[in-house]
C-alpha positions as CSV (number, residue, x, y, z in Angstrom):
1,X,-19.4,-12.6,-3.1
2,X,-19.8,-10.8,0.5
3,X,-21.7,-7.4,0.8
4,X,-17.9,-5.6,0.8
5,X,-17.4,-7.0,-2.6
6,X,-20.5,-5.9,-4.0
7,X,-19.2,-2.5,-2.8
8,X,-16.2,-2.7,-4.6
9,X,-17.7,-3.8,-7.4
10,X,-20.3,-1.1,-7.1
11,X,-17.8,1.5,-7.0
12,X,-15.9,0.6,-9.3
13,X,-18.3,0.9,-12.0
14,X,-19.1,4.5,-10.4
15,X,-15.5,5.4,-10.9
16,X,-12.9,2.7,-12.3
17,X,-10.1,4.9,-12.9
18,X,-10.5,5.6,-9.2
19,X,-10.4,2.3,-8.3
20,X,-8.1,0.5,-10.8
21,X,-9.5,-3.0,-10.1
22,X,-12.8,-4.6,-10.0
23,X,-12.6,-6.6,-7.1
24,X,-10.5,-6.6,-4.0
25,X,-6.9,-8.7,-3.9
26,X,-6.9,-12.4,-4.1
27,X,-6.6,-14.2,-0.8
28,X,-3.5,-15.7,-2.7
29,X,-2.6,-12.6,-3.6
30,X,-3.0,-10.8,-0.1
31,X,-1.3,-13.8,1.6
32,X,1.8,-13.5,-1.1
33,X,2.2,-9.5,-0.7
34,X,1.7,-9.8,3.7
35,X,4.4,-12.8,3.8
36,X,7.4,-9.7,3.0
37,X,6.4,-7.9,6.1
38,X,7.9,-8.7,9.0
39,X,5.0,-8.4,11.9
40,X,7.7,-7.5,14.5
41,X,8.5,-4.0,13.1
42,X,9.3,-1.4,16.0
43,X,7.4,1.6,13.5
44,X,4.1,1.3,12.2
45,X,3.4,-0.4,8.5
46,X,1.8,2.0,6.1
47,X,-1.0,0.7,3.4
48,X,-1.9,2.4,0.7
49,X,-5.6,2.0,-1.2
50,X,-6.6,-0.3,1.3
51,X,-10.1,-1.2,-0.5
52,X,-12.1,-2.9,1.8
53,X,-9.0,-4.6,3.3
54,X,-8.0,-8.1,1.9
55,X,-4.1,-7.0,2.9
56,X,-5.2,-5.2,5.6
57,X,-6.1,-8.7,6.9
58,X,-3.1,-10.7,5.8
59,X,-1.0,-8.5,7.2
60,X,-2.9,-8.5,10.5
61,X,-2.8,-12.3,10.4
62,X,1.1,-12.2,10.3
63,X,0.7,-11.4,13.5
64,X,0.6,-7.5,13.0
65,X,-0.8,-5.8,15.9
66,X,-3.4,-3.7,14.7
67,X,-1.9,-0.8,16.3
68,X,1.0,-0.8,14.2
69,X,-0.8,-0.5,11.4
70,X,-2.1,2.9,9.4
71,X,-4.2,2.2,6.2
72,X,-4.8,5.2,3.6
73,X,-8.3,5.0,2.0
74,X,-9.8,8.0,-0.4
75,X,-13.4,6.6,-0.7
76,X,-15.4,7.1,2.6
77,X,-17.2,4.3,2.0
78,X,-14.8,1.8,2.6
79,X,-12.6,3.9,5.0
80,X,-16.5,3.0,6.6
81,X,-15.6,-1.0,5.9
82,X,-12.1,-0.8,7.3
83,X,-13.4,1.3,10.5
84,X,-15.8,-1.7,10.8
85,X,-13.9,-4.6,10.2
86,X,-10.6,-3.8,11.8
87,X,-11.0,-2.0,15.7
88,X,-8.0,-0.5,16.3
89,X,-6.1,-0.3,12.8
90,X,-6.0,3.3,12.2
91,X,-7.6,4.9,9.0
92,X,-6.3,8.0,6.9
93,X,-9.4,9.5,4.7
94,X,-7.9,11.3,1.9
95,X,-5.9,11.2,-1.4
96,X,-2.6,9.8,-1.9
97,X,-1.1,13.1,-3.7
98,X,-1.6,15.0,0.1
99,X,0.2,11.9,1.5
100,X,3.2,13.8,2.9
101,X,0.7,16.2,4.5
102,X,-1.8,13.3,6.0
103,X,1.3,11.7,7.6
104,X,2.2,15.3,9.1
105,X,-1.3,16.2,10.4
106,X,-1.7,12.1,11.7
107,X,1.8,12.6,13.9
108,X,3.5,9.5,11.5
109,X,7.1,10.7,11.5
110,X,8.6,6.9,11.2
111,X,7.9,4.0,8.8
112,X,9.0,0.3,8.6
113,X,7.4,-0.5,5.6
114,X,4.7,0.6,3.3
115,X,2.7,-1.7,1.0
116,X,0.5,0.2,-2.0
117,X,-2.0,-1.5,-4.1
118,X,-2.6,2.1,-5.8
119,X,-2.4,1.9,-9.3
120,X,0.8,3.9,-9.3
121,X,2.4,2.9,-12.8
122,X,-0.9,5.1,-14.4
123,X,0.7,8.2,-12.1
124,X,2.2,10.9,-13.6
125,X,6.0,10.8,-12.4
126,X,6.0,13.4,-10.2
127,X,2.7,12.2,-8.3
128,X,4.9,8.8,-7.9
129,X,7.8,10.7,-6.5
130,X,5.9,12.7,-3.9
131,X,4.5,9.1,-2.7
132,X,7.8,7.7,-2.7
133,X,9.8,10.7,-0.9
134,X,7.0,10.5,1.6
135,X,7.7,6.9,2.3
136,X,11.2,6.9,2.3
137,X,11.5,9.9,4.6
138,X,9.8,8.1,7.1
139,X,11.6,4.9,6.4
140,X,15.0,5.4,6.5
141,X,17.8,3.5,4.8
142,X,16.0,0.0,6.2
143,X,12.8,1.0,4.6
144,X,10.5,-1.2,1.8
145,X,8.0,0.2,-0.3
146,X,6.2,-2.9,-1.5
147,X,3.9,-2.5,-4.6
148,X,1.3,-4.7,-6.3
149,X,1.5,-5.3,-9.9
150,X,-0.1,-7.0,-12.4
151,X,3.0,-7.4,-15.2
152,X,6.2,-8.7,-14.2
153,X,7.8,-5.2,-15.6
154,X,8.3,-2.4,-12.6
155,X,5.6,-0.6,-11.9
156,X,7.7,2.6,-10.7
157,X,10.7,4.1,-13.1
158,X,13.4,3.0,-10.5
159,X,16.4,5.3,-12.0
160,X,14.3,8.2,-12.4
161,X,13.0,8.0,-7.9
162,X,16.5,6.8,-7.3
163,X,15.0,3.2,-6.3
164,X,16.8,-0.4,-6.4
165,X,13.7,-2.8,-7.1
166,X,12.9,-6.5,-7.8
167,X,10.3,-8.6,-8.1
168,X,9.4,-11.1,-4.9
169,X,6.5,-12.8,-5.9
170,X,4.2,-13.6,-8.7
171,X,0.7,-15.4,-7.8
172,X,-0.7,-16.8,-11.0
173,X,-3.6,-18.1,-9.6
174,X,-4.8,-14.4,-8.9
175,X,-7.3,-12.5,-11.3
176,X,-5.5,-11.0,-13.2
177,X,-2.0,-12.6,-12.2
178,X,-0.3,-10.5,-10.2
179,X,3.1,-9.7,-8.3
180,X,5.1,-7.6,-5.8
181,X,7.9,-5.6,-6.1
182,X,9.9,-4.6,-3.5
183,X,11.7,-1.0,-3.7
184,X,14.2,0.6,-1.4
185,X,16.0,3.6,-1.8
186,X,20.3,4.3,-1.7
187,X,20.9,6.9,1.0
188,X,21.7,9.3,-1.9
189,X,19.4,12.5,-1.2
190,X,17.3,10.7,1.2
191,X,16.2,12.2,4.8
192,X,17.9,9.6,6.8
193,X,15.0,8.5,9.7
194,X,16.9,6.2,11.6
């Protein structure tokens, strides 16, 4: 285990509700989730809860650049391992319920894709649906709001945010097995961004 793990670990125990998971993605895992995004996106790819950045990775080795890429972090300690490991990758310091705002003060007014590890089935609905208008807004009818889960069932209630979803990819060789929904959103009451 690497010095970021122990981290990870470490705070994790500090605050596990915070963290949702006791270690970082799988490489499996990361490589699973970063193969439905496609590196030659014209707007910037948005991750959410990027740990100390096992997907951050994968989806630089896609052939990313790093400058298309914004990663959303709430604990400064690993917003301090992301700075670190990826020059260039830009990092967001806050919480996820101000995401709307952080994308606002950051100048992000257009999406391609965004890919969450968050924990987001344990939100409370409307925490969820500030996360998902946010994304979509930016997105456009085009968008994909990827989402790591560890059941096969959706994550997100899809009739209630007015989502179509289905699952891509399950990697059972990841602790605990784990999959990846992809969402997108009709045009019905969406901010079109194209």
């Amino acid at each position: 285990m690497n010095k970021d793990s122990w981290l990870f670990l470490r705070l994790w125990f500090r605050s596990p509700l915070k963290i949702a998971a006791w270690a970082p993605s799988s490489p499996a895992l990361a490589r699973a989730f970063a193969r439905h995004v496609d590196p030659r996106v014209e707007d910037p790819v948005l991750e959410l809860g990027a740990g100390t950045g096992s997907i951050t990775e994968e989806l630089l080795a896609t052939g990313l650049p790093p400058e298309k890429l914004i990663v959303v972090e709430k604990m400064p300690e690993l917003c301090a391992v992301l700075r670190r490991r990826f020059p260039g990758v830009r990092v967001l310091e806050g919480d996820v319920a101000d995401i709307g705002t952080m994308l606002e003060a950051a100048g992000v007014i257009r999406l391609s894709t965004v890919v969450s590890t968050l924990p987001i089935i344990w939100f409370p609905l409307e925490l969820q649906r500030r996360i998902i208008d946010a994304a979509f807004t930016r997105m456009g009818r085009a968008g994909q709001f990827l989402q790591i889960t560890n059941q096969i069932l959706s994550p997100l209630p899809r009739r209630k945010l007015g989502l179509r979803g289905r699952l891509v990819d399950f990697v059972w060789r990841s602790l605990p097995p784990s999959g990846a929904w992809s969402y997108r959103r009709d045009g019905k009451g969406m901010i079109d961004a194209t």
